[in-house]
N, C-alpha and C positions, 0 to 999 in steps of 0.2 A: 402525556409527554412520552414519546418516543424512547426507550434505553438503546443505546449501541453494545452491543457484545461483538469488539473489535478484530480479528484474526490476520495478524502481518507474519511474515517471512522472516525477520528478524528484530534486536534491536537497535538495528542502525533505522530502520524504519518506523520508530516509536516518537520520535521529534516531530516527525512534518505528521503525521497524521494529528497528534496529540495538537499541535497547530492547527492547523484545519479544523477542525472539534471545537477550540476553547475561541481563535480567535473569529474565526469564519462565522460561528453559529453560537457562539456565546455559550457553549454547555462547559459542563465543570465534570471534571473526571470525576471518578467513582458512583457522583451524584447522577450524571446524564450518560457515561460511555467507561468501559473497561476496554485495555489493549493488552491482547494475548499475543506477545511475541513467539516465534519457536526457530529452531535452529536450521533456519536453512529453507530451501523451495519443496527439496524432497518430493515425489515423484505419487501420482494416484494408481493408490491400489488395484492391480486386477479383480480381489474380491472384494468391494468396500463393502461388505457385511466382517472381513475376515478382523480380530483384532489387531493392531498395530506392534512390531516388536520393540523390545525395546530401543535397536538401533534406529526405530523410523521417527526421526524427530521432527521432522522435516513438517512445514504448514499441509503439504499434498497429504505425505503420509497419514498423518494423524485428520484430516480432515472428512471422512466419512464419519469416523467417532465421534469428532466434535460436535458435526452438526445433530446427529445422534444424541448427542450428551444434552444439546441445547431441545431437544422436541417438546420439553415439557413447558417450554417458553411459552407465554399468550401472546396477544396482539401486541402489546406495548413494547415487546422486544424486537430488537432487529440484529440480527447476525449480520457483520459486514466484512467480506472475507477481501481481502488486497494481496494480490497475486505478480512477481512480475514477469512478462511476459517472454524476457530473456531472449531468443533467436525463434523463438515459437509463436508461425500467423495468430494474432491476436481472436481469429474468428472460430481457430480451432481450439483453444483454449478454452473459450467462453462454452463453445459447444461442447466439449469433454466437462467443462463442471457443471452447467446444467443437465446434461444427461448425468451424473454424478446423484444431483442432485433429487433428479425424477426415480431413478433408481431404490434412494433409500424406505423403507417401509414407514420409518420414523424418521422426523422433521421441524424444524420450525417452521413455523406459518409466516413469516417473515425472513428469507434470504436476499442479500445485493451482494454478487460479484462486481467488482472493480478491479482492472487491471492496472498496471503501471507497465508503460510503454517507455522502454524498453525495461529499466528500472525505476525506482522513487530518484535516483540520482539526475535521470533524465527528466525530473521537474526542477534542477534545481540551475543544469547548462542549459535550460532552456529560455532562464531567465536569469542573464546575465549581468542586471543589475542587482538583484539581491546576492549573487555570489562576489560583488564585488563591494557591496555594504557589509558585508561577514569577512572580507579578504581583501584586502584596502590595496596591495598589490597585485591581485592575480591576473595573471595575462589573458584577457579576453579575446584578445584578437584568436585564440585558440580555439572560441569557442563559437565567435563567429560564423555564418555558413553553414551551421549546424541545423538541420533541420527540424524541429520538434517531435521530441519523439523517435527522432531516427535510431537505426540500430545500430550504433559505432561504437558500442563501450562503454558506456558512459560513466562508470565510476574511475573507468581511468583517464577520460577526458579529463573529467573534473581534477584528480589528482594534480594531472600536468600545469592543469590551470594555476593549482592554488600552489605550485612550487613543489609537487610531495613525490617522493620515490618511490616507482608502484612498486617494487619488491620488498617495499619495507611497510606497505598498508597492511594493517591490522582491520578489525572488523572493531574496534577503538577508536580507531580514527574516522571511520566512515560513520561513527554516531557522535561525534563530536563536531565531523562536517555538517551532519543535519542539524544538531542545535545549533550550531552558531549561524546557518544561511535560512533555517526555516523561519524565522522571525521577519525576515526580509523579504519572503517570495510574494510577488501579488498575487492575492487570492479572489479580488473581486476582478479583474479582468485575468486569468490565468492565461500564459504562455504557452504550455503543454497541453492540446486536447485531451491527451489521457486523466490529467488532474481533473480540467474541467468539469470531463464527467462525472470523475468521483465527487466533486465540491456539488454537481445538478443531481446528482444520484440521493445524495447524502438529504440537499435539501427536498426533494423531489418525498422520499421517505417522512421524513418530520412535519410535509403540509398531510402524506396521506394520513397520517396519524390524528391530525388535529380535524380532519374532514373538513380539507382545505379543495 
């Protein structure tokens, strides 16, 4: 059985993955998957041999080390690092963290990048019926038109949707939006090609494992 060694960007981003995981694939945290939140995108190192300072909390930051930290993992582990893709082409991204990752001397034998296009928020207006089962009032017509994935904002689409004043969101609220809409997004046909992949990614990993 496959273990996931999780790496997200925050914990507003701990709900819909932790969903994905338990309800998509049946696995049981601690038992099948651990989610290592960190504070923020924060940005990859010029030297990723160089250590991380204290101020680099950030998933980028610290992620040469991680994957470093994790090399001693075997086969049954898989590091899944969830990145979002923010105003940055999706194609140069994936290409800076695989050459990232070709770079390191030491490694897990098991890496999957996944991105979140534009953020994790952009799976959740993409799919505006489960934002409307978590928010019984929220103006959909707002989110309408929207194209999946597009790069408009999207944690503050959503805000507007569900009533909330962006100069008063916390990074409290936006993990309180993920648990109450992540229950409700469709995970067997996904809305968002970005989720998609990470839901065909995820399972894609758990058949190679079982030498499916």
């Amino acid at each position: 059985m496959t273990y996931f060694e999780v790496l997200v960007e925050g914990a507003s981003d701990v709900p819909m993955v932790r969903e994905i995981m338990t309800r998509r694939f049946d696995l049981v945290e601690a038992q099948d998957f651990r989610i290592h939140p960190h504070k923020g995108r924060g940005r990859l190192p010029s030297n990723p041999l160089a250590r991380p300072g204290l101020k680099q909390q950030g998933l980028l930051d610290q992620l040469p080390a991680k994957l470093q930290g994790f090399s001693h993992c075997g086969d049954e582990i898989c590091v899944l690092v969830v990145v979002d893709v923010d105003d940055m082409p999706c194609g140069e991204l994936l290409a800076e963290l695989n050459g990232l990752l070709a770079a390191l001397p030491k490694k897990p034998r098991r890496v999957l990048f996944r991105l979140a296009i534009e953020e994790t928020e952009s799976w959740f207006i993409a799919d505006g019926e489960a934002v409307k089962s978590a928010y019984p009032k929220a103006k959909l017509r707002m989110l309408r038109g929207i194209e999946p994935d597009a790069i408009v904002g999207a944690w503050e689409k959503l805000a507007e949707a569900i009533g909330e004043t962006l100069s008063q969101v916390t990074g409290r609220d936006k993990y309180l939006w993920a648990e109450r809409i992540a229950p409700h997004v469709n995970l067997a046909t996904p809305m968002s090609p970005s989720l998609g992949k990470f839901i065909s990614g995820v399972e894609r990993e758990l058949k190679v494992h079982k030498g499916e």
